[in-house]
N, C-alpha and C positions, 0 to 999 in steps of 0.2 A: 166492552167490559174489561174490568184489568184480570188481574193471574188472581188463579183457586190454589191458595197456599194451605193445607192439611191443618189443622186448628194446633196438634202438638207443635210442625215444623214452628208457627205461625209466632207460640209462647215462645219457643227458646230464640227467633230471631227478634221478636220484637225486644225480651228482656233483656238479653246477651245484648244486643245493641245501646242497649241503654244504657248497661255495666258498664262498659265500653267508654263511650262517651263518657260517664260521671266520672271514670277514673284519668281521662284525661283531664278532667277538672272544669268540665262547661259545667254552667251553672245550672240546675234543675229545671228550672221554669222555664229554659228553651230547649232544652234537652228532649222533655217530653212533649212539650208544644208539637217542636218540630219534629221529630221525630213521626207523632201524629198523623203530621198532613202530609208528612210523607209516603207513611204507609195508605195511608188513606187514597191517597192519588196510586201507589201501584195496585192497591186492588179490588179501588173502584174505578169511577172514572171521574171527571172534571164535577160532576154533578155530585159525588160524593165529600166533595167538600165541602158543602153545606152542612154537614154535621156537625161544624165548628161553631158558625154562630150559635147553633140551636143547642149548642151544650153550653157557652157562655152565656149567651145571653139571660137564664133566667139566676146564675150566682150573680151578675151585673144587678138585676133588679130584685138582691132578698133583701130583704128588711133586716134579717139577724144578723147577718155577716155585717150591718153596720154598728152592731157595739163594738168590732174589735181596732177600730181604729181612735174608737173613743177609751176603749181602756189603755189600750199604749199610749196616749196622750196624757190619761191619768196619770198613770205610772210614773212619767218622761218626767210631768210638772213637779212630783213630789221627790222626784230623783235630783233635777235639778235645785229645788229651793233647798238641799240640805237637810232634808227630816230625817232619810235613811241613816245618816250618822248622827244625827241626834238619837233614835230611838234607840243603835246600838249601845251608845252611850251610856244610856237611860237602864237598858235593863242589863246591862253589863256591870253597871254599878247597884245597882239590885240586887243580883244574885254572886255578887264576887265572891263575896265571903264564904259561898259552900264548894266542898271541895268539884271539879268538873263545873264548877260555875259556869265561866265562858264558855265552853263548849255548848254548855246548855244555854245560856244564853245567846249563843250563836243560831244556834237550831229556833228558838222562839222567834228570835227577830228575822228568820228568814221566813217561819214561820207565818208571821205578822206582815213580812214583806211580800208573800206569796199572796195574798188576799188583796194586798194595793197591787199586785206588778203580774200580769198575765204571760208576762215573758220570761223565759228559765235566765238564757245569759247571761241578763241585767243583775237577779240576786247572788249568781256564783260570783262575777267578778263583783260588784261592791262589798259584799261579805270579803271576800280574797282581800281587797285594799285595805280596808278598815278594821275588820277580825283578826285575820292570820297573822300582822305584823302584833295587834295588843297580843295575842296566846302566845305565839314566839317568843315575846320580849319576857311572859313572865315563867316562863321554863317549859311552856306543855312542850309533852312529845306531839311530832310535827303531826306524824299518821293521824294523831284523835282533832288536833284543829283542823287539819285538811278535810278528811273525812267529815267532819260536821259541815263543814262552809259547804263539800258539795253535795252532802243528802239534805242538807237543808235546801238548796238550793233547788235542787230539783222537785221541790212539793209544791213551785209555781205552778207545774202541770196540774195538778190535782186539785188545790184546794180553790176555788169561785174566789172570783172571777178568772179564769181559764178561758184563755185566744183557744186551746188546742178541744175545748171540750165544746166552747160552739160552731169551730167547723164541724166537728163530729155528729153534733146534734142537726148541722144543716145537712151533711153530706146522707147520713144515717134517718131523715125524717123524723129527730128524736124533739121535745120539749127541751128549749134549752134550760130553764127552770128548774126541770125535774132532774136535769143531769149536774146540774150546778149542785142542788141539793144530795143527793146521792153521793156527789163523792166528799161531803164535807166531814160524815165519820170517817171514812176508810183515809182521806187527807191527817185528822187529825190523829188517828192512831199509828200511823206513820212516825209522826213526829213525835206520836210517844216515846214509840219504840226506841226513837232514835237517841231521845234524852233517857230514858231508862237503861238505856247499853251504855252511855258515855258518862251519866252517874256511877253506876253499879262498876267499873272498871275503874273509874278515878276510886273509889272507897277502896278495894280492891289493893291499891295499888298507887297510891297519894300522890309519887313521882310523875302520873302521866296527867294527870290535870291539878293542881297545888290550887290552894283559894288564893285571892289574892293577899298581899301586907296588910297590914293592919294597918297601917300609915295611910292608905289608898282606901280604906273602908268610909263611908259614906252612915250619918247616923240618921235613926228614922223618922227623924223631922224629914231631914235632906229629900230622903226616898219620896216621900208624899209628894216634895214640892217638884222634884224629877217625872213623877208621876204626872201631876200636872200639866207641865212642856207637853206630853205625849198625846192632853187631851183632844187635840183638834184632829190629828189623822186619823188615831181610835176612834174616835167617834167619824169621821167619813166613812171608814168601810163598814165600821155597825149601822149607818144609812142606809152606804149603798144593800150590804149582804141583805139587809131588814128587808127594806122594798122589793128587794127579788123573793125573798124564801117566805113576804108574807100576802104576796100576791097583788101586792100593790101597785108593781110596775113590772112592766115587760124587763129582761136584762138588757135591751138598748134602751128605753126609759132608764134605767138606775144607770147605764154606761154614762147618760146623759149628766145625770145628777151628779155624777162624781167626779167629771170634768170640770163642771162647775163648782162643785166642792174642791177639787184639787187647788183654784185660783184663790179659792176663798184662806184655804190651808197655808196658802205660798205668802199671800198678803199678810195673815197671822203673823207668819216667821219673818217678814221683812223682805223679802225675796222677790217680791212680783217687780219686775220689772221687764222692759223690752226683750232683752237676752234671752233671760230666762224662757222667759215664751216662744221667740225664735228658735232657738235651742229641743226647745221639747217638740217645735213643728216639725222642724226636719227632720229629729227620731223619728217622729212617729208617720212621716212621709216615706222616710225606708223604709219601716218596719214593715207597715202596713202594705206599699209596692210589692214589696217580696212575696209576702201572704197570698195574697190577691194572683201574682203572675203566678206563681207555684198552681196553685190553683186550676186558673185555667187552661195552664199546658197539663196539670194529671188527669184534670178531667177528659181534656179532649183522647188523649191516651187511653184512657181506662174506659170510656163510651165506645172508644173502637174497637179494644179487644172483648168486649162485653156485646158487641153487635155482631161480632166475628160468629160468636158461640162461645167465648174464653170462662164465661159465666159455668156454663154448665159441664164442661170441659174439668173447671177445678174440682166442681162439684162432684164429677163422677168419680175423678185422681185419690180425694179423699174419702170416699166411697171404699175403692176399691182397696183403702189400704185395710180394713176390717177393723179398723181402732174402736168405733162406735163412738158416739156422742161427746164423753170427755177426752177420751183418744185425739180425735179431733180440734177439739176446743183448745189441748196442749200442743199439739201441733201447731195450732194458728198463733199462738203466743210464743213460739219459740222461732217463729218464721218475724213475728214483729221486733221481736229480740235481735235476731240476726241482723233484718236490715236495719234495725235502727244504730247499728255500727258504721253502716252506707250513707245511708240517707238522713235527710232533712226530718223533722217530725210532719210537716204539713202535708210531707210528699209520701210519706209510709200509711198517713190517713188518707190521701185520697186516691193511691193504690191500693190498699188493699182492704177498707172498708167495705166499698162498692160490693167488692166482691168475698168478703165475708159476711156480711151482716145479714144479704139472703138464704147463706147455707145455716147460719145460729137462727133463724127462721125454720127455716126446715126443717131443720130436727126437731124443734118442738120446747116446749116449756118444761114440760111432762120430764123430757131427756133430762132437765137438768134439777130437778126437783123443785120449777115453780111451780106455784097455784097459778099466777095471772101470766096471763103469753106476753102481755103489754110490759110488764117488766123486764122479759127479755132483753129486750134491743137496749134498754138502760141498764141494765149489771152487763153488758157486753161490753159498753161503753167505759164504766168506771175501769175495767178489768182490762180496755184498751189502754187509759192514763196511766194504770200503774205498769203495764210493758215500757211505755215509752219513759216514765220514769228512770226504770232499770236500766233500758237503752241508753241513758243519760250518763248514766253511773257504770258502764260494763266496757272494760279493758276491750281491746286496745284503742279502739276509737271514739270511745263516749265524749258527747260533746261537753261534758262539763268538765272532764280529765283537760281538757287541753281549754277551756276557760280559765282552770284555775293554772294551767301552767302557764299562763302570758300575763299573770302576775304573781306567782307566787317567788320567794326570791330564789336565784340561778341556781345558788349551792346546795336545792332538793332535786336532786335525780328525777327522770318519770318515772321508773320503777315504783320508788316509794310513793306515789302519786296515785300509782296504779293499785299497791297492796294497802293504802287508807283506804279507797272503796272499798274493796272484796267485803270487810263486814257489814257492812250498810250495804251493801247489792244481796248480803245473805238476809237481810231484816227486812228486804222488799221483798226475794223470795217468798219470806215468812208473812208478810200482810196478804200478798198476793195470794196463798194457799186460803187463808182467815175467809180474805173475800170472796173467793171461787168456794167452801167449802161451808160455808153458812151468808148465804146471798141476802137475807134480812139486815145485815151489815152496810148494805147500799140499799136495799127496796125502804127499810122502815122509815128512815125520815123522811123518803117524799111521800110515801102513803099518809104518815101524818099533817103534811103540810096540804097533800091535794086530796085528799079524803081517798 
């Protein structure tokens, strides 16, 4: 038998090792793999590494975890054939003529772009290409274009189709349906927010967002027929979102339909050809490897500290601090906050899910003022997307901060990169409280949709 390591020593050497390793810059998914089997081998024995396959093995055979390589596929195809800058195009010229137009138009078509594209990266940086040089050129101040490109950006997590909300819903035993639908208010108020701050401050104040010339204005015949161009990817994701939210299809059914809608979208715009397609396989061949090895080095990780006793261990930690229930609950979202300045998004859900989703269990429905316990684990869920959200947007190391600085151009400081979020990390704060503090906000549309 190997060595009886004390469950506390057991957390700080396994985590501290971890830190360790990530900051020398290995890459997650063998970080905690190995890491793993290592521990695994001191303190068990040869026999104890059999834990390995029996924890991969059944994410190898789920059925859900195969939409999300169909929606990065979607995504990749309609990235590639050019619709993304058509559409900015499109309602750019729409809404030019009100003053913060673009800004808002920035935020809608990331908006728009968050329902095609399950991946956050992909909308900071194309917004960044194509947004932030038109609002530079026509005088915004840089903070309200930057700041749009990446809180828009970031409502990939949240709004369906979401890569991060059906790990959540496999890792968590949630419906991934229910959790697609559920975060589709608290996604789209979001984005109000985010256009009613950047209106209300361009009015405010004309100098930080100006409408565009009037030379550049579009009349509204133009618009209608703009509108048009747009009709073939709008209507793919009102498909696909349709068949999932109306029970039509599974989200891998509709992932399915929409890759085949994507081909059919690319051939519209002229675009299908070899390349193209090649192109979007090998996206979505990374994207999708990454996903997947992440995966099964945290699970193997988080299986072993969870067999150790690590489970009940945190449970008692938080216990003991005497917070109670919501005490708690802000506790566990400022610990997701934190690492998500660390860590990968994949890798913060599949440590630290496991092991929070039994303790919001525990405490009960009652604790947080639901009627149904069954709703639990799905407003835990949506209230998990908008941390990782934050995460995205929060100084110093949010990954969309440094998305947008590997295009945005040289002569903007990080600094000011850094002080365009802070108001838009303060409007997540403010949805985040909305959600946590009237939960009908996330339960009521899937109640209506699953009775």
């Amino acid at each position: 038998m190997g060595l009886e390591i004390g469950i506390e020593w057991l957390t700080l050497i396994m985590f501290g090792s971890l830190l360790v390793l990530l900051m020398a810059g290995l890459p997650l998914a063998f970080v905690t793999g190995g890491l793993a089997c290592v521990f695994l081998f001191i303190l068990g024995d040869a026999q104890a590494l059999n834990i390995v396959p029996s924890r991969i093995f059944p994410l190898m055979t789920n059925y859900q975890l195969s939409a999300i390589p169909l929606f990065i596929f979607m995504a990749a195809m309609l990235e590639r054939a050019g619709i993304i800058n058509d559409m900015f195009d499109v309602i750019y010229k729409v809404l030019g003529s009100v003053k913060g137009g673009l800004a808002s138009a920035t935020i809608i078509a990331s908006t728009i772009l968050a329902a095609m594209v399950g991946v956050i990266g992909a909308a900071v940086v194309t917004m960044g290409i194509i947004a932030l040089p038109a609002m530079l050129k026509r005088g915004y101040d840089p903070k309200i274009a930057m700041g749009s490109i990446m809180a828009g950006g970031t409502l990939g997590i949240l709004i369906p189709p979401s890569i991060l909300a059906i790990i959540y819903a496999v890792v968590a035993e949630q419906s991934v349906g229910e959790l697609f639908i559920g975060a589709v208010i608290p996604g789209l108020m979001l984005s109000g927010l985010y256009i009613l701050y950047v209106t209300v401050r361009s009015y405010i104040n004309p100098r930080l967002g100006p409408p565009i010339p009037v030379a550049e204005r579009v009349s509204p015949r133009e618009k209608v027929r703009l509108l048009g161009n747009m009709s073939a990817p709008i209507a793919l994701i009102v498909i696909v979102l349709g068949v999932i939210f109306t029970g039509v299809a599974t989200p891998v059914e509709a992932a399915g339909i929409g890759t085949f809608g994507a081909f059919i979208v690319a051939a519209i715009h002229r675009k299908l050809d070899w390349y193209t397609v090649r192109e979007a396989c090998v996206t979505t061949l990374k994207a999708s490897a990454m996903v997947i090895w992440i995966m099964f080095g945290a699970t193997i990780f988080v299986g072993l500290y969870v067999l150790e006793g690590g489970q009940q261990f945190v449970q008692d930690s938080l216990a003991a601090t005497g917070l109670g229930p919501w005490g708690i609950l802000i506790l566990m979202q400022i610990i997701l906050i934190i690492l998500g300045m660390f860590l990968d998004w994949v890798g913060i859900l599949l440590l630290c899910v496991p092991i929070f989703v039994p303790i919001i269990k525990a405490l009960g429905a009652q604790a947080f003022g639901l009627s149904d316990p069954g709703d639990l684990v799905l407003w835990f869920g949506v209230l998990y997307l908008v941390n990782m959200q934050m995460s995205f947007l929060s100084p110093p190391f949010g990954y969309a901060l440094f998305y947008l600085r590997g295009v945005a151009p040289a002569e903007i400081p990080m600094t000011d990169i850094f002080k365009a979020a802070l108001p838009f990390l303060f409007l997540q704060v403010v949805g985040l409280a909305i959600c946590m503090l009237f939960p009908q906000v996330i339960t009521w549309l899937p109640r209506l949709v699953y009775g």
